[in-house]
C-alpha positions in Angstrom: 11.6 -6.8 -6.6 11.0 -10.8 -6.8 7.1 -10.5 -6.0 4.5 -11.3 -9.1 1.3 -8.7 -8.7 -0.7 -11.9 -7.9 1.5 -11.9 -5.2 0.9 -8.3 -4.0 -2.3 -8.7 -4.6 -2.8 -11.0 -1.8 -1.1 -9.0 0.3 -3.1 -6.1 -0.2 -6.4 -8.1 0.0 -5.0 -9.6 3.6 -3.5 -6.7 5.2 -6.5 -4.5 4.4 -9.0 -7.1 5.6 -7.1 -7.9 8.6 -6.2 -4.2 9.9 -9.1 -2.6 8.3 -7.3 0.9 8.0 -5.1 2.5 5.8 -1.5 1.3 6.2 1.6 1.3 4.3 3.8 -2.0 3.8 7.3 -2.3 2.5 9.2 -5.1 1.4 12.3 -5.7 2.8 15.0 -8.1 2.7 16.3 -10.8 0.3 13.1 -9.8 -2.3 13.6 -6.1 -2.8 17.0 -7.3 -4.7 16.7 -9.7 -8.0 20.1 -10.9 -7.9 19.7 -12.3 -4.1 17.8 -15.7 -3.5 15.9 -16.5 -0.8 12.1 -17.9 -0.5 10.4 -15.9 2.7 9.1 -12.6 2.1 9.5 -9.9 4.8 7.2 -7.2 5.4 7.3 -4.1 7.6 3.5 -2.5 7.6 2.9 0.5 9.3 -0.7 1.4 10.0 -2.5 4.9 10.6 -3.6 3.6 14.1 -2.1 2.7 16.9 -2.8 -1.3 17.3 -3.2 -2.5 20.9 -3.1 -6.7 19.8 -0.1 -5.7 17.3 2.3 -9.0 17.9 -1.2 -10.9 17.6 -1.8 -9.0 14.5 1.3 -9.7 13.2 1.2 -14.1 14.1 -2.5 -14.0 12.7 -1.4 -12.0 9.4 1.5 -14.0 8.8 -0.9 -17.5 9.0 -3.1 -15.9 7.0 -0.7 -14.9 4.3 0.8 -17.8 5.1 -2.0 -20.2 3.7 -3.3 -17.6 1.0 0.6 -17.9 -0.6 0.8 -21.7 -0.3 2.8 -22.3 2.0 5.2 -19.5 1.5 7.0 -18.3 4.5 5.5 -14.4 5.6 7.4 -12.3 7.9 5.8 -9.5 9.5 6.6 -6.7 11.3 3.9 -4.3 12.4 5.4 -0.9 13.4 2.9 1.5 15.7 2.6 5.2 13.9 4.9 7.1 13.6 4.2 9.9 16.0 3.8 7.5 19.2 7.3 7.8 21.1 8.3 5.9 24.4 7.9 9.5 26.3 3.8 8.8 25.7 3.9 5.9 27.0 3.3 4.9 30.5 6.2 3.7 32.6 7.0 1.1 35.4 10.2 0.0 36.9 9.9 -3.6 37.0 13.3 -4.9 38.4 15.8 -2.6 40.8 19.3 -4.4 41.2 20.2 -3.1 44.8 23.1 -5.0 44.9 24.9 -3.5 42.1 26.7 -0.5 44.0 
């Protein structure tokens, strides 16, 4: 894994501060493998709660990290809990194509 504790440790200080809950994060992509390059560092963080801002989450987590790493490129990816499926959720048909018999 190409990521110093300094590193990690910013990323713990950030996530917790901005989610306030327990979560997990993972790195993935080009860091999780020393032979690879690449600069940006990709993480997936799941936390315990469902988030209803999560893609502003994400943006204002990744500025944040963002800043805190100097400039270093943050991708996140904030994935709801586990046991939420699409069958919860509330549905609306939005587009019909009539035409298409």
């Amino acid at each position: 894994m190409r990521l110093d504790d300094k590193t990690c440790a910013i990323i713990k200080n950030e996530d917790t501060s901005q989610l306030r809950s327990k979560t997990k994060v993972r790195l993935f992509g080009s860091r999780i493998d020393d032979s690879q390059e690449g600069s940006g560092i990709d993480l997936i963080i799941e936390p315990a709660r469902t988030l209803v801002q999560r893609i502003q989450t994400e943006c204002q987590l990744a500025a944040r990290l963002f800043i805190k790493l100097d400039g270093r490129k943050v991708d996140v990816l904030i994935k709801n809990p586990p046991w939420l499926s699409m069958s919860k959720l509330s549905k609306m048909e939005l587009y019909y194509d009539n035409a298409a018999k």
